[in-house]
N, C-alpha and C positions, 0 to 999 in steps of 0.2 A: 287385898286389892278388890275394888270391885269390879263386876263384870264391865263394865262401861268405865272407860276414864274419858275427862273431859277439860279443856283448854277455852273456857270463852273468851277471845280477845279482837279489838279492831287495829290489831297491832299489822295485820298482814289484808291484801288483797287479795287472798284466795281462801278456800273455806277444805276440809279435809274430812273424807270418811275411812276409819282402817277398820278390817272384819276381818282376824285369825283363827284359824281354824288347826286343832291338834292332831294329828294322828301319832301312834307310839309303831315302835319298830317291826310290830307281828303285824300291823296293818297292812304296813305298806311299804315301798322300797326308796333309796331315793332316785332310782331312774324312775321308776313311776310318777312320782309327785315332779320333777323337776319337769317330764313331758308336760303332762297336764297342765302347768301352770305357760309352758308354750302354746299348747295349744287352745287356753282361755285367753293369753297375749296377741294368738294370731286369729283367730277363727269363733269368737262371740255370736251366737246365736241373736243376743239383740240388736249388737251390731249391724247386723244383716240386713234389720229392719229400717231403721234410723241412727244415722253417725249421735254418737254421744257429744260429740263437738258442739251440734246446732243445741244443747240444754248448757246453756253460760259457760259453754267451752269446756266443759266436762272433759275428764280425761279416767281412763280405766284402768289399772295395772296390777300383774301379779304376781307372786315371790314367793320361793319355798325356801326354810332355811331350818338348820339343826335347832332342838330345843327341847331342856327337857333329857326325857330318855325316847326321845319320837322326834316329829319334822313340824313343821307349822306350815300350812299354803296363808297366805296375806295378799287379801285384797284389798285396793288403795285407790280412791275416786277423790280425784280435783276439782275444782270448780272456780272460776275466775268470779268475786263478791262484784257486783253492781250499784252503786248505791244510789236510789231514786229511780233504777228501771222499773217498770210497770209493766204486767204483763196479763192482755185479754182475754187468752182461753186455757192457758197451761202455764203452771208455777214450774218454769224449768227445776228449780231446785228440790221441790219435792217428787216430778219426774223421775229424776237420775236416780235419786234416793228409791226409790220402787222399785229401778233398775237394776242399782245396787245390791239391794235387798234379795232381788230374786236370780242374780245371778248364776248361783249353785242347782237352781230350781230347771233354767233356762238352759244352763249349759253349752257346749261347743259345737258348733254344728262341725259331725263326723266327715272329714273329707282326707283319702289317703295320699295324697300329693300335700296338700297341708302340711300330714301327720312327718311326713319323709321329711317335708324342710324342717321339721321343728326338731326332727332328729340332728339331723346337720347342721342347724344352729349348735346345739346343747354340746356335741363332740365339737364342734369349730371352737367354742367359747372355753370348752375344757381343756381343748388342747393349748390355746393360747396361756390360760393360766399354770400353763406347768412351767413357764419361766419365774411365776411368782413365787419367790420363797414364801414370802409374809403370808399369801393367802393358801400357799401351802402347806404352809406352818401351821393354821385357823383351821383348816380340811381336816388335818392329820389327828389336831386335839378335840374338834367337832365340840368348839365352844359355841352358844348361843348365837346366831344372824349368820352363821358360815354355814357351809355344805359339805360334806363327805366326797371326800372322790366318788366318782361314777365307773360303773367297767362299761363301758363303748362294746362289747357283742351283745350286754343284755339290754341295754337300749335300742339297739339296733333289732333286737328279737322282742320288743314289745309289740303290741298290736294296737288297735284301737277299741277292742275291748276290756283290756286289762284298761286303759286308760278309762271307760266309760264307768269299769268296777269301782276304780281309784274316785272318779266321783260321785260312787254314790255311798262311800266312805265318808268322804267330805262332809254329804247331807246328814248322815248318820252320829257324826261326832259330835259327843256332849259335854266337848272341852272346849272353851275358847274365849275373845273377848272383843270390845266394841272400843271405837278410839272415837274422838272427833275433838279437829282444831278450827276455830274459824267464832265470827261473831256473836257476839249473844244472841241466842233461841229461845223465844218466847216457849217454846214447847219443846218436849225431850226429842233431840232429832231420831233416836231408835227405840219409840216408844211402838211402833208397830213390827217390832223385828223378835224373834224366839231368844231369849237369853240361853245359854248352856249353860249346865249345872254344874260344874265345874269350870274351876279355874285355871290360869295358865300359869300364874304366879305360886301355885299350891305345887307345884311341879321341883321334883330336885334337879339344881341345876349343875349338870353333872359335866367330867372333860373326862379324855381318853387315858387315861395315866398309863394305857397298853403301848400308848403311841411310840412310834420307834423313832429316833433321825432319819431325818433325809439326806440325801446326798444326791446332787443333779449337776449334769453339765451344763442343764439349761440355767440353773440360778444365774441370775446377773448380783443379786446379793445376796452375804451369807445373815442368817438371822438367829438371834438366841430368844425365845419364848420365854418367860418365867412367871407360874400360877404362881400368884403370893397368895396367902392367906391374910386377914386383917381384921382389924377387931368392926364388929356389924354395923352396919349401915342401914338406917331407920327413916331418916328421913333429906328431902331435899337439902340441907345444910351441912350432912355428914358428907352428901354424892359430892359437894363445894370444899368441903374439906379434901375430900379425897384428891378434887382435880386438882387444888392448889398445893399439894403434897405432890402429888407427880411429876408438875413441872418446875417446881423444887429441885427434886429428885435428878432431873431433866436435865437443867443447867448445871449442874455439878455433875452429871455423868458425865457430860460431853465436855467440858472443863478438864476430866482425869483426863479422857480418855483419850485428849487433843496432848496434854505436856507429858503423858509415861507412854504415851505410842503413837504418837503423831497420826490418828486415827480419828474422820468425823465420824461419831454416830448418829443415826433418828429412832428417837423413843418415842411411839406409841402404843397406847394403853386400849383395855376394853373393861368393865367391870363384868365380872362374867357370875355372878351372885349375889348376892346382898355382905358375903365374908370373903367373896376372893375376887381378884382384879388381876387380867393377863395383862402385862410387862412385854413389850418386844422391843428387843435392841437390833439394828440393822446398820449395815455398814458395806462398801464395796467389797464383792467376793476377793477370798483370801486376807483378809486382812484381822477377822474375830477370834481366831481359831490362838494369837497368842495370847488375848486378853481373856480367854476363858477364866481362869482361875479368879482374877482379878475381877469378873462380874459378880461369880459365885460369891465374893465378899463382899461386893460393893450392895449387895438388895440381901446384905445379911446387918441388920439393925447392931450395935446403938450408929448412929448417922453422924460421927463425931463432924464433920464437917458442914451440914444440913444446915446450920446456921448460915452461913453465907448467903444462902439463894433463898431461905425464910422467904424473904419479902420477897425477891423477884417473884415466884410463886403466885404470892398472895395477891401481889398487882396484876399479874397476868391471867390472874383469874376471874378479875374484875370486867376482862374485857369479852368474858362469853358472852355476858349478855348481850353484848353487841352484836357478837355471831350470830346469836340465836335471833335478835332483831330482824337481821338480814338478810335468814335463811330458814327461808321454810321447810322445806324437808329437814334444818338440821332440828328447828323445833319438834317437828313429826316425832323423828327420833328420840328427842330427850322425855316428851309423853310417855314416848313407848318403855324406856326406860322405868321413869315413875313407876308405870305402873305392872313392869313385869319383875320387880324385885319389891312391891309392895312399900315402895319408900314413903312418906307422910310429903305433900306438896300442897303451898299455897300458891295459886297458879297468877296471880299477882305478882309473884317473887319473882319467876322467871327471867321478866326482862328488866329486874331491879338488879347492879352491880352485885356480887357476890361479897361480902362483910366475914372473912375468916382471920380467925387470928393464929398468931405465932405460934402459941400454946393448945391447939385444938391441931394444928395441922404437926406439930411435934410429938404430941401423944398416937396419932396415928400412924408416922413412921416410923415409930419404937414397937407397934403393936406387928408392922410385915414380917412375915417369913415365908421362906421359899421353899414350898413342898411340890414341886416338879419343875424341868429342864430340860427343854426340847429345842435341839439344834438343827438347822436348814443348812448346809453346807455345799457351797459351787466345788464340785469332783469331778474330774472325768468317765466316772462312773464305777470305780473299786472303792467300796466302804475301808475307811482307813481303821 
């Protein structure tokens, strides 16, 4: 991958900057990075100066999430495209862009009423997610874009200088990479910005295989995980294979698992490396726990009944492009994608219907197997 991936199109009305940044796990914790990245959310020093709004609607945003054997912070600047504005004394767009740029430099202005709400956001938001099995389940395996539980005393015992440490980690880090979505750029739009010398994609992309079941009273659903393993994935066409094999996969799960247990399930997926792809089957609490054996077989290859839903698949896959038409952020994504598992993309193909066949999406579901199985299960709260 290279350090910079890039998306020219006038498919969308807004333009997109993303700048990641690695830290590994002796760096830093994830109550440290998960504050920080509240309090560059709540409390921007530039901000201070001038609303980012008044530069073509500009918008600022920041994210930490598992990655790797470390965390990633992700800074994320929108911009509403104009076409035929003019403007007399300042290029709002290369403004922001400076702005952008120097964010890590500029930093948060230190304020400890600030720091407390952003405390209490972080525990409010984590407590609320303990009903989520699904993202309970992503926690527990600390696959790529999820987060680690947090322990709520040692957030609560941070300060504002471990947070100020924590960014100047940030500035220090020589891991990372540059995104941008939005219209053709006569000029490299992060031609003035530090490349890091490493990459993000060079990173093994690892899951917890330590991880235990869950068991909660708060689950409202119970959820089975499954890390499959599959044969590698090179380029944009294989990621099309792969998605039109899973909802394949999809309509014949839900198919069983409607006429031998009168059970609906929701499958979805995450590619969590360039060889493996997490599998989550969810269904209302109490109801997975007979089907168990019967999954354990169903995401164990040859797929004698896979024929069936072949084509549903392959037509349904045709219709990303349309999503990705639609939806900007879910484009953002899909860059991000490309270019953290190093896949080959022609960024024209994008929003051209996906063209997979029978025999490419067959060979891939003979190649799955299922090397871990991590269960979410609604308990009262005694591990059965």
């Amino acid at each position: 991958m290279a350090k910079k991936a890039m998306w020219m199109t006038d498919n969308y009305a807004q333009r997109a900057y993303v700048r990641r940044v690695y830290l590994d796990r002796l760096s830093t914790t994830p109550e440290k990075i998960q504050l920080l990245t509240g309090l560059l959310n709540r409390g921007l020093r530039i901000e201070a100066k001038k609303p980012l709004a008044s530069l073509a609607g500009a918008t600022l945003s920041f994210a930490a999430y598992s990655y790797g054997d470390g965390y990633v912070l992700e800074e994320r600047m929108t911009q509403q495209e104009a076409n035929g504005f003019s403007y007399l004394f300042t290029n709002p767009y290369q403004k922001a862009l400076t702005l952008f740029r120097d964010v890590f430099e500029s930093g948060f202005v230190p304020n400890e009423k600030t720091f407390a709400l952003v405390k209490e956001d972080l525990i409010s938001h984590e407590e609320a997610l303990q009903a989520d099995s699904l993202k309970a389940s992503l926690s527990m395996l600390e696959v790529p874009y999820s987060f680690p539980e947090i322990s709520f005393p040692l957030v609560r015992s941070m300060t504002l200088d471990d947070e100020l440490v924590t960014l100047k980690d940030i500035r220090r880090s020589t891991r990372g990479d540059l995104l941008y979505l939005g219209k053709e750029q006569h000029k490299d739009p992060f031609r003035s910005f530090a490349l890091c010398n490493q990459e993000l994609s060079s990173l093994p992309q690892n899951y917890d295989v330590a991880a235990k079941d869950l068991y909660s009273p708060l689950f409202k659903n119970d959820v089975r995980s499954f890390v499959l393993a599959m044969a590698p994935l090179k380029s944009l066409s294989d990621y099309q294979t792969l998605q039109a094999t899973l909802l394949a996969l999809d309509a014949l799960l839900k198919d069983r698992m409607m006429s031998n247990y009168s059970v609906a399930v929701t499958l979805t997926y995450q590619v969590i490396s360039p060889i493996k792809v997490l599998v989550q089957v969810s269904a209302q609490k109490g109801l997975l726990a007979q089907a168990d054996r019967f999954l354990l077989s169903f995401f164990t290859p040859p797929y004698g009944d896979i024929g069936e839903t072949l084509e549903k698949g392959a037509d349904l896959v045709r219709l990303d492009a349309l999503d990705l038409a639609g939806s900007f952020p879910l484009a953002i994504d899909r860059l991000r994608t490309m270019a953290d598992f190093a896949l080959s993309y022609d960024p024209n193909a994008f929003l051209v219907p996906a063209k997979v066949t029978k025999e490419a999406m067959l060979s891939l579901s003979q190649s799955l197997r299922v090397i871990f199985v991590l269960k979410a299960t609604y308990d009262k709260g005694e591990k059965k």
